[in-house]
C-alpha positions as CSV (number, residue, x, y, z in Angstrom):
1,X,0.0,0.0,0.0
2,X,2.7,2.6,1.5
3,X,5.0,1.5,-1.6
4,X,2.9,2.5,-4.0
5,X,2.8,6.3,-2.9
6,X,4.7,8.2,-5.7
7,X,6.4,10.0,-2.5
8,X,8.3,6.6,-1.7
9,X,10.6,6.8,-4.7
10,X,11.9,10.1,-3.4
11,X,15.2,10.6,-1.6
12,X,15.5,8.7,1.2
13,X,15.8,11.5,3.6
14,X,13.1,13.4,1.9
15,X,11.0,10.9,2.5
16,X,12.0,10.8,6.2
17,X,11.1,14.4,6.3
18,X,7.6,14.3,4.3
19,X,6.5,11.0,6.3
20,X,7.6,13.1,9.7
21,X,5.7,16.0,8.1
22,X,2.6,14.4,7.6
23,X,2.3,12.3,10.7
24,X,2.7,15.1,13.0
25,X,0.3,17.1,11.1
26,X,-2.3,14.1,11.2
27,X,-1.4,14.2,15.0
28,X,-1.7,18.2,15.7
29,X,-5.0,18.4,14.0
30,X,-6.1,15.4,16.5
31,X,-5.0,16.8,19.2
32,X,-6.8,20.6,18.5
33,X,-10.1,19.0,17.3
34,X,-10.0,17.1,20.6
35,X,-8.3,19.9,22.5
36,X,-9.4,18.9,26.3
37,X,-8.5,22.4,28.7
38,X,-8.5,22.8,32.3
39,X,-9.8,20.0,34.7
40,X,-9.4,21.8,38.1
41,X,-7.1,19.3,39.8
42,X,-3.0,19.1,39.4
43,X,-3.6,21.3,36.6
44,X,-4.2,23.9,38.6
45,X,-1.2,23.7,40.4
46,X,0.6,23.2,37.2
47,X,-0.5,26.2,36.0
48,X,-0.2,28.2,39.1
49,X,3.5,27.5,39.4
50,X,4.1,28.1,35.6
51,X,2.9,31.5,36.1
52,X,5.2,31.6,39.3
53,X,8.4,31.1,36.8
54,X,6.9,33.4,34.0
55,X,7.0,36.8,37.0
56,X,10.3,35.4,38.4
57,X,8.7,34.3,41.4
58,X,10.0,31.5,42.8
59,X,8.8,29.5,46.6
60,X,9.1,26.9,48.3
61,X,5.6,24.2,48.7
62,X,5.2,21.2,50.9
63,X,3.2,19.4,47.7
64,X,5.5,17.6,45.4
65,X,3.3,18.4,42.3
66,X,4.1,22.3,42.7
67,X,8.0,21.5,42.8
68,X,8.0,19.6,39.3
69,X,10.4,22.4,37.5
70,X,11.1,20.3,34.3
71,X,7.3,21.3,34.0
72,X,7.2,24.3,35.0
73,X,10.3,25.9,34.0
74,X,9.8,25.2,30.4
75,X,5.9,26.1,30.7
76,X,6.4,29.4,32.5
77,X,9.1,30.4,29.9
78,X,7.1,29.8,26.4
79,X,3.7,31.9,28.9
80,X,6.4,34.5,29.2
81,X,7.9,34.2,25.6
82,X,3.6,33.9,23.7
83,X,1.3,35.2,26.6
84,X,-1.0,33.8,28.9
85,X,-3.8,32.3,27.2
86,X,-5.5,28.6,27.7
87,X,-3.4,27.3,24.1
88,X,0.0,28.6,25.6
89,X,-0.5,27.1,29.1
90,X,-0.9,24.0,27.3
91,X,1.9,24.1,24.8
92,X,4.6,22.4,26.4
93,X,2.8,19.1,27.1
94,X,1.4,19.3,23.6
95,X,4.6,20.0,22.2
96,X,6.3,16.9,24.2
97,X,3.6,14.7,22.5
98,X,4.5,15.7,19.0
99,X,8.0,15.5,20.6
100,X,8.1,12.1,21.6
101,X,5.9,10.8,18.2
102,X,8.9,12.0,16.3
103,X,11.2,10.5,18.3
104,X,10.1,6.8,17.8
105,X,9.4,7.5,14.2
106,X,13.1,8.4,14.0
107,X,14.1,5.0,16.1
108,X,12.6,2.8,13.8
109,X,12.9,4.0,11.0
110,X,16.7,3.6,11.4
111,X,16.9,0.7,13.5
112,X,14.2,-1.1,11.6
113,X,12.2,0.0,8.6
114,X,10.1,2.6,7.0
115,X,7.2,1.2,6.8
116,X,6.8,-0.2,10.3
117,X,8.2,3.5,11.5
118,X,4.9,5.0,9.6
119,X,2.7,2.5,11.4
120,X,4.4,2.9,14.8
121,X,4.1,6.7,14.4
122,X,0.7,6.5,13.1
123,X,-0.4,4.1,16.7
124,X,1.4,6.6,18.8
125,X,-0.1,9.6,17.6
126,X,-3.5,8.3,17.4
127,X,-3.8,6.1,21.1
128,X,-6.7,7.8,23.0
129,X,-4.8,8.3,26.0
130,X,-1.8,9.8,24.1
131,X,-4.2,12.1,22.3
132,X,-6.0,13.1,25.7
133,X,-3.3,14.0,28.0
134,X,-1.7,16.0,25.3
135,X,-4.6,18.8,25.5
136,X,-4.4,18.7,29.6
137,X,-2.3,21.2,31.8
138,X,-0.4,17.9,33.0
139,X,3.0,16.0,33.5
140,X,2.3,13.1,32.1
141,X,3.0,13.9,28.4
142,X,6.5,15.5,29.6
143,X,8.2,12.7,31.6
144,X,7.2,10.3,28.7
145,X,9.1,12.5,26.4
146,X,11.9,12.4,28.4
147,X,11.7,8.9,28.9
148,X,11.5,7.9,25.4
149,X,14.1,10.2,24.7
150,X,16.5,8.6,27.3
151,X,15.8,5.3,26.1
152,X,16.6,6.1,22.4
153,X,20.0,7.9,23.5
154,X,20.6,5.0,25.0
155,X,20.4,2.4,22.3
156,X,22.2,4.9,19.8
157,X,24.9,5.3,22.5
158,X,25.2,1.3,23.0
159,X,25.1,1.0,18.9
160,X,27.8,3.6,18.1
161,X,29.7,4.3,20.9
162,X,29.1,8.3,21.4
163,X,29.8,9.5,24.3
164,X,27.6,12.4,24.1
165,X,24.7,10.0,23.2
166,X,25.5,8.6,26.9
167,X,25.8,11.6,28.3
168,X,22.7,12.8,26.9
169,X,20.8,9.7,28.0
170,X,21.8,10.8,31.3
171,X,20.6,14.5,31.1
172,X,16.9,13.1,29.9
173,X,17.0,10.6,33.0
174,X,17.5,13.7,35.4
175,X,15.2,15.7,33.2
176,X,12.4,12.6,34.3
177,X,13.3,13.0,37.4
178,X,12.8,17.0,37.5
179,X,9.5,16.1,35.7
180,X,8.3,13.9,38.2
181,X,9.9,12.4,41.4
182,X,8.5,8.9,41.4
183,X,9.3,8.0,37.4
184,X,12.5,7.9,39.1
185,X,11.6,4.2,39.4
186,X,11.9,3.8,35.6
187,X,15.8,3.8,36.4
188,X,15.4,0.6,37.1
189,X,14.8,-0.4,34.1
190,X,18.4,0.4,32.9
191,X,20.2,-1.3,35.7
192,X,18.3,-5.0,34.2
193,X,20.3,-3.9,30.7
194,X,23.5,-5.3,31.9
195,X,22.1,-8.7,33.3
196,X,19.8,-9.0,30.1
197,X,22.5,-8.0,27.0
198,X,25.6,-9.8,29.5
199,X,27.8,-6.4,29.0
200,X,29.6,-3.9,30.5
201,X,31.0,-0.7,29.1
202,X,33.1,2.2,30.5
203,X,31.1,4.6,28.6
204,X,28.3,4.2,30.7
205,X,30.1,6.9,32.8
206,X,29.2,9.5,30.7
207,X,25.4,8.5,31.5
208,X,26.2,8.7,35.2
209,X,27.9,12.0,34.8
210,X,24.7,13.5,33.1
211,X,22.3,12.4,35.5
212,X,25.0,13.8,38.1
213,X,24.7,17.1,36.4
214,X,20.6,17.4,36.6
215,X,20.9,15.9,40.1
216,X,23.4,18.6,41.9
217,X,21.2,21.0,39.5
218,X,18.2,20.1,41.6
219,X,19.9,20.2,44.5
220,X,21.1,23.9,43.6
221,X,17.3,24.8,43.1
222,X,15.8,23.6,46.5
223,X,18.6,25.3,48.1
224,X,17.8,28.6,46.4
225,X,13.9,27.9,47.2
226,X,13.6,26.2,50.1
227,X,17.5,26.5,51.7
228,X,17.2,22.4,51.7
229,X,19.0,20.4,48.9
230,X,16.6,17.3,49.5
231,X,13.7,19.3,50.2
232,X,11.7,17.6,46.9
233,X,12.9,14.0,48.4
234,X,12.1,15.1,52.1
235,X,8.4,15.9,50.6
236,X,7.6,13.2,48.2
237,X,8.7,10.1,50.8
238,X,6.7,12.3,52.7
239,X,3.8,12.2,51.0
240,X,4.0,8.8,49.8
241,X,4.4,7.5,53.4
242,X,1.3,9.4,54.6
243,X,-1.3,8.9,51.6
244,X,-0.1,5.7,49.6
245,X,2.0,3.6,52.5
246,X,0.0,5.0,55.8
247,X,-3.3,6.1,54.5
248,X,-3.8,3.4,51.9
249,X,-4.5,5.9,49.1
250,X,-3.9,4.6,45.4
251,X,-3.5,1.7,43.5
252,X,-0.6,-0.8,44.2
253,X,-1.9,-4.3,42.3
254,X,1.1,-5.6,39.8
255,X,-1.5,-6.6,37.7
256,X,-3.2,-3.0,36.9
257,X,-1.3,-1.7,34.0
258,X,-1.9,-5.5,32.6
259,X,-5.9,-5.2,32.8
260,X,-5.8,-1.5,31.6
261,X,-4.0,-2.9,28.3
262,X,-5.4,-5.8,27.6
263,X,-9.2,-5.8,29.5
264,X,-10.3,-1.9,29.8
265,X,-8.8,-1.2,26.2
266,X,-10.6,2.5,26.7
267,X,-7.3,4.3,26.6
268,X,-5.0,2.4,24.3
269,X,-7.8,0.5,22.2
270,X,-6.3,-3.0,20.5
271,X,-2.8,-1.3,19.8
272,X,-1.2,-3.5,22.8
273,X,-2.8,-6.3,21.6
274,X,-1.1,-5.9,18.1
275,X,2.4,-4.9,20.1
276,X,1.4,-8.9,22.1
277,X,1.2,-10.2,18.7
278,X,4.7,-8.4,17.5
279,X,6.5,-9.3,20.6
280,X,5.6,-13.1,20.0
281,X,6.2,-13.1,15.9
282,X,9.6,-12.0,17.2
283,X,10.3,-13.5,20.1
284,X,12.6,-16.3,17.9
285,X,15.0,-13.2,16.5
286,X,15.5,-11.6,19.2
287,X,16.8,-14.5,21.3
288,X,19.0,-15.9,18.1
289,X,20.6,-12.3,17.7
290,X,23.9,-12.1,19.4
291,X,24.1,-8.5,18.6
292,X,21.4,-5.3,20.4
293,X,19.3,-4.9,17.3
294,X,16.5,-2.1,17.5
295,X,13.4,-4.9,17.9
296,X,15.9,-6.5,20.8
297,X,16.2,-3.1,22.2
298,X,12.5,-2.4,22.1
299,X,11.4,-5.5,23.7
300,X,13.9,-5.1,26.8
301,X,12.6,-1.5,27.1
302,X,8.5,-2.2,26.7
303,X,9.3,-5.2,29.4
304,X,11.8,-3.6,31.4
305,X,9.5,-0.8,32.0
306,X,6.6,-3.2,32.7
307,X,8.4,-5.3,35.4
308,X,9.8,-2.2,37.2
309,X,6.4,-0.3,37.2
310,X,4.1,-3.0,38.0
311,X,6.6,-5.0,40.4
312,X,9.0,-2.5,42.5
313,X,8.3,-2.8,45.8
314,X,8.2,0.8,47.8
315,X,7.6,-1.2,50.7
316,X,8.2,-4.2,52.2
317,X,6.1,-3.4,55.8
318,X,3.4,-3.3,54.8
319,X,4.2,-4.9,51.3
320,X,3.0,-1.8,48.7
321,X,4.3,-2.2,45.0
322,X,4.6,0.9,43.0
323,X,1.8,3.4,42.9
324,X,-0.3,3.2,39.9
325,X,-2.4,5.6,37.7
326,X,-4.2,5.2,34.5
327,X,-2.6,8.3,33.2
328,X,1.5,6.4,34.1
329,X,0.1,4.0,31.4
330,X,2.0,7.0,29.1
331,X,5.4,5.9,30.3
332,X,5.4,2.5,27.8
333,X,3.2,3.7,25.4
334,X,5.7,4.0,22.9
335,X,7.2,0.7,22.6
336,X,3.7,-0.7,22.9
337,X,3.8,1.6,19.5
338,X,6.6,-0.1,17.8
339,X,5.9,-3.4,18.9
340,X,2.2,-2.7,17.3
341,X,3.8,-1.6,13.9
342,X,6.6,-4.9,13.8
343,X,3.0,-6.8,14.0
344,X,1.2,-5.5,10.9
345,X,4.5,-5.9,9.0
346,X,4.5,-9.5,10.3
347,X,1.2,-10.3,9.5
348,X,-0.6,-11.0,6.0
349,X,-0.7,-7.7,3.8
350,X,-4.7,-7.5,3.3
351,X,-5.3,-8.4,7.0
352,X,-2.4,-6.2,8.2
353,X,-4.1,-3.1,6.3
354,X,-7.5,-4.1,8.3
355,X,-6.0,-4.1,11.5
356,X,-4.4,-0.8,10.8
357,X,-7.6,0.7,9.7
358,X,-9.3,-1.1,12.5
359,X,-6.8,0.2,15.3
360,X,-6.9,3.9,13.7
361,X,-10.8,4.4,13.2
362,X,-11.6,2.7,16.8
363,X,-8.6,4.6,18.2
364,X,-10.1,8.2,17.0
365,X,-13.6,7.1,18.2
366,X,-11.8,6.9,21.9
367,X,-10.4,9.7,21.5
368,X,-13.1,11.9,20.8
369,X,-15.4,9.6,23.7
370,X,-12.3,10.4,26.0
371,X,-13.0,14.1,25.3
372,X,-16.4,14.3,25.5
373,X,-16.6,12.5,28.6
374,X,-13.8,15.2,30.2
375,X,-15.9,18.4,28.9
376,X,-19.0,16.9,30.3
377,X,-17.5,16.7,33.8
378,X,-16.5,20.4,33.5
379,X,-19.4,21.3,32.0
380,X,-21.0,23.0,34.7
381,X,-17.7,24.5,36.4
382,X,-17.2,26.2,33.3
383,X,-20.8,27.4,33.0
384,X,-20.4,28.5,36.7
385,X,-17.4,30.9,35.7
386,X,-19.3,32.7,32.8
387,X,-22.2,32.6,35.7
388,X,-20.4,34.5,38.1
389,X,-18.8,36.9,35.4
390,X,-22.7,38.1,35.1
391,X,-23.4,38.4,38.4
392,X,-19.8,40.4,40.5
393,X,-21.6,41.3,43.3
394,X,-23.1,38.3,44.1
395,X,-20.4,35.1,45.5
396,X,-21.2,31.6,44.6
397,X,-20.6,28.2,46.5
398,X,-20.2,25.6,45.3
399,X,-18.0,22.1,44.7
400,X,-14.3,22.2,45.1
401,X,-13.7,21.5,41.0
402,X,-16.1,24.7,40.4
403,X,-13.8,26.5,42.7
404,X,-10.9,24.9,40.7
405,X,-11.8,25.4,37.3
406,X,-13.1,29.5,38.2
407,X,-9.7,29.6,39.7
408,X,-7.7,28.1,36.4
409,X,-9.8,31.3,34.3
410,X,-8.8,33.6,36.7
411,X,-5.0,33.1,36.0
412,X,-5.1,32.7,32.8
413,X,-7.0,36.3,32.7
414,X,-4.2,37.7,34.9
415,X,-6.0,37.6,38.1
416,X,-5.4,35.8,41.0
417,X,-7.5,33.6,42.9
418,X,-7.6,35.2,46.1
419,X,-10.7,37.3,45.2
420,X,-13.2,34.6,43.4
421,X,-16.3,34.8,43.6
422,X,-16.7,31.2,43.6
423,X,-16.0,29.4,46.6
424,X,-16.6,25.8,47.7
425,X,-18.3,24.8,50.5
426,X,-15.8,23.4,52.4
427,X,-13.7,26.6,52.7
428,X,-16.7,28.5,53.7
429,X,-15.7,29.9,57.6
430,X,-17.9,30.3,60.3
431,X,-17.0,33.5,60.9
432,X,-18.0,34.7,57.3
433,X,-21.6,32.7,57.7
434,X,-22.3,34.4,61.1
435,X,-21.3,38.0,60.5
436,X,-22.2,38.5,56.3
437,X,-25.8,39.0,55.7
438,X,-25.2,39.7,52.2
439,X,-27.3,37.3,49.9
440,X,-26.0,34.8,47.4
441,X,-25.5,31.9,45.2
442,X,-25.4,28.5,45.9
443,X,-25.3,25.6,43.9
444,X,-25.4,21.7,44.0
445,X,-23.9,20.5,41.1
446,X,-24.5,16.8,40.8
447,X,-21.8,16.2,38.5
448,X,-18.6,17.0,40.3
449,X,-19.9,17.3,44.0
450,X,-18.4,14.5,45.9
451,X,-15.4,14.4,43.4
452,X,-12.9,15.7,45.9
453,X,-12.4,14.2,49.2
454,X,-12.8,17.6,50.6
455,X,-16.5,18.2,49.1
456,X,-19.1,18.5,51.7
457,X,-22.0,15.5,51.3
458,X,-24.7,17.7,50.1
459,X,-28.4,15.0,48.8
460,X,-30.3,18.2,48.8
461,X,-30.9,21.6,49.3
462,X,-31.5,23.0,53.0
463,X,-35.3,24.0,53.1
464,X,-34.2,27.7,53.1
465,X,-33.1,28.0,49.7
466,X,-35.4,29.3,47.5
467,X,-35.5,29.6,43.3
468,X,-34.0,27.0,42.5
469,X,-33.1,26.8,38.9
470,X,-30.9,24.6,36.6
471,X,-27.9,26.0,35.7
472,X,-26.9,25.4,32.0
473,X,-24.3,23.6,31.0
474,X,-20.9,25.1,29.5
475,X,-20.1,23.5,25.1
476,X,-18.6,20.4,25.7
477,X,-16.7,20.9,22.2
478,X,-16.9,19.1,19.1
479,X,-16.8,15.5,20.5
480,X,-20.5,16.9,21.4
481,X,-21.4,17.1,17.6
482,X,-19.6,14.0,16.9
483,X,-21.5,12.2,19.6
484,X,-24.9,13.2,18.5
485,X,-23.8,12.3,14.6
486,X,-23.4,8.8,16.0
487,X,-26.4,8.6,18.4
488,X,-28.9,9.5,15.5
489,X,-26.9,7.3,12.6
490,X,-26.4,4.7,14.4
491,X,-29.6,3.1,15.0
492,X,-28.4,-0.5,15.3
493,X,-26.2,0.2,18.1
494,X,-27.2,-1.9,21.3
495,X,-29.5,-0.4,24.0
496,X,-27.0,-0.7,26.6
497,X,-24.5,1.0,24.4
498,X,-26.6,3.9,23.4
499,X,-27.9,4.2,26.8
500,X,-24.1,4.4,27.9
501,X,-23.5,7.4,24.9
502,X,-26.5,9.4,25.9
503,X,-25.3,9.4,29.4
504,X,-22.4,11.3,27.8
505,X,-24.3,13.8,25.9
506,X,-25.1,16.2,28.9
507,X,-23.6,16.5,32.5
508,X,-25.8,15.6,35.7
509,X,-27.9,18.6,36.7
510,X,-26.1,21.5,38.4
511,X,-29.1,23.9,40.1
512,X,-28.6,27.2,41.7
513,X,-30.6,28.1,45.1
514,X,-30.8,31.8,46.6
515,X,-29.0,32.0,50.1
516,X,-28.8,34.0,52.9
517,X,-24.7,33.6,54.1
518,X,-25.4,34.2,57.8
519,X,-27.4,30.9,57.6
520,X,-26.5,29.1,54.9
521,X,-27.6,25.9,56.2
522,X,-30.7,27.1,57.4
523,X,-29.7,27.0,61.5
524,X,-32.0,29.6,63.2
């Protein structure tokens, strides 16, 4: 199919460049038609420190996520270079995505061929969750660049001898690391390279000196912000002893990422079933190699990965593996890509070309589900903001995530958010009930109340609010038009199914009560 393009009789590195061209576009218009935003948790933080490093204002926190400077230093230095707008707060981890697709189109295309690097590309760029966390103010799509990047060094270090390739491997390790503290644990996967390949090489010291270099950078930081060099260590054992290891917070079974990929295919769809099939149509040539070819290499870094993420103990009393998170399913993402390209090269051509159009079409249909489920849950909190905008004199309570999301507007409109006029419930003080008698908003939005741990349990309104009215939802974006195409074309889909998309279509009910603050829950 690919070899009959007149494009493939070009140059060889023209070729490289219009494949690169064209995949990345396919991937940038994916990514803005299913452009997610703000979602009023980490991102807030994100954002709030990015800004902190766009006005040269640099603090210490007690929360790891606002001391993740590979994030932040970057972001907060393209706000300051473009502006503060919702795109540009978003541009680094959509940048990293593009990034990182590049990146394994580039490893296997040299380490194995053209076609399966236009496949591999093609699954990368198109996996739901790859797609989904590219459009969110998050970490995620930043320490998988890194990663990938590290990994790649590596093998072209191991392949050629180049010391800088080493010390560059070394430099994107401590960049994961600056990016976030716990992917630290994906250094483990390097340290199985010498008991899997049987070698040992003196250049590896050149890796060691870059991570060095990132780490006594670190180090540097803290001091300046916090006058502690370990003051990010001293915070995220901290943390991880008192939510995950004391308080039981989080996901530890080995066998989560394993159900996520192969069982709730939501976010990757059947492209790690294709890498399964790749990885075992291989399996023969990678043990009869004596040399590190690139399908060796990419089978010891997709299984390396796996074992270390899903298997590390971080404690042994009690016995807690790793921490786990749909959203870490990012980190092996892309050899699960090449590994699902080696398959379709592997498999007949007429039912190689299904699968492909199979795993593309269903993967885009995720993506734009993945979306429209996000935009629903923020429906309201963003209706809320425009809400409030109408009505300054009047404050509004309501959940933490409306709080959130009015807060994430307010920054990016240069405003802080010590003066919202949203609130949540849970940071409304006695003192201002008792002593305000100055009427306002309050609303129980069924969508996101309960969401955060810190949300008051609210079944219905006290009897003293009066006029209630529904509040109406904020454009969910164009998965919304997409979504109804389908539920009105698509009249053989099961009940069950449809039931499932409609539920989709509009967020739970979000009404809006008159109160009185000085008794807001209706006392006297």
């Amino acid at each position: 199919m690919i070899a009959n393009f007149p494009i493939a009789y070009l140059d060889r590195r023209y070729r490289f460049s219009l494949y690169l061209f064209i995949i990345l576009s396919i991937a940038l218009a994916t990514r803005l038609v299913f452009f997610n935003g703000p979602f009023g948790s980490d991102d807030l933080v994100y954002l709030r420190r990015s800004l902190d490093v766009t006005y040269g204002e640099w603090a210490s926190a007690n929360y790891n996520g606002a001391l993740r400077y590979g994030y932040n230093i970057p972001s907060g230095f393209i706000l300051y270079l473009f502006g503060v707008n919702l795109f540009t707060a978003n541009l680094w981890p959509l940048l990293c995505s593009l990034i990182e697709i590049a990146l394994v189109f580039r490893f296997v295309w040299n380490g194995i061929n053209h076609k399966t690097a236009i496949y591999s590309a093609l699954f990368l760029a198109l996996m739901p969750l790859h797609v989904a966390v590219s459009t969110r103010l998050h970490a995620d799509p930043v320490v998988s660049m890194f990663l990938t990047f590290s990994f790649i060094a590596f093998f072209k270090a191991e392949t050629t001898g180049n010391k800088l390739a080493y010390f560059l491997t070394g430099i994107a390790l401590g960049c994961v690391f600056w990016v976030k503290e716990l992917a630290v644990l994906t250094f483990s996967a390097f340290l199985l390279y010498p008991l899997i390949f049987r070698c040992w090489k003196f250049g590896w010291i050149y890796l060691v000196f870059g991570g060095l270099v990132m780490l006594l950078a670190h180090f540097a930081l803290m001091t300046m912000i916090a006058g502690d060099p370990l003051h990010a260590f001293k915070t995220v054992i901290g943390q991880l002893n008192r939510s995950f290891i004391g308080g039981n917070q989080g996901e530890d079974s080995p066998w989560y990422y394993f159900y996520y990929l192969f069982f709730d295919i939501k976010h990757t769809w059947l492209i790690p079933v294709l890498a399964l099939y790749g990885i075992c149509a291989t399996i023969k040539t990678i043990f009869s190699e004596r040399s590190v070819s690139a399908v060796a290499y990419a089978a010891y870094w997709l299984v390396s990965l796996l074992l270390v993420l899903s298997f590390f103990p971080v404690s042994l009393a009690p016995l807690k593996f790793a921490m786990k998170q749909s959203n870490y399913l990012t980190l092996f993402l892309a050899p699960i890509a090449v590994f699902a390209g080696i398959a379709i090269q592997r498999l007949p051509r007429k039912l190689g070309h299904f699968l492909v159009f199979l795993a593309l079409a269903g993967a885009i249909g995720l993506s734009f589900l993945e979306q429209q489920a996000y935009q629903v849950f923020t429906a309201n909190s963003r209706a809320l903001v425009a809400f409030a905008e109408q009505h300054p004199q009047r404050l509004v309570l309501g959940s933490v995530n409306n709080r959130n999301i009015a807060c994430v507007y307010a920054l990016l409109g240069g405003d802080t958010c010590d003066r919202l006029r949203i609130n949540d419930f849970a940071d409304i003080t006695a003192e201002l009930t008792s002593s305000n008698s100055e009427e306002a908003y309050a609303v129980i939005d069924r969508e996101t109340l309960g969401w955060s741990p810190r949300d008051i349990k609210l079944d219905k309104a006290p009897n003293c609010w009066r006029d209630g009215t529904l509040l109406s939802p904020a454009d969910s974006g164009n998965s919304r038009a997409l979504l109804t195409l389908v539920l009105n074309s698509a009249t053989f889909l099961p009940a069950s199914l449809k039931n499932k998309l409609q539920s989709l279509q509009t967020p739970q009910p979000a009404t809006l009560y008159r109160v009185d603050l000085n008794n807001l829950w209706c006392e006297g």
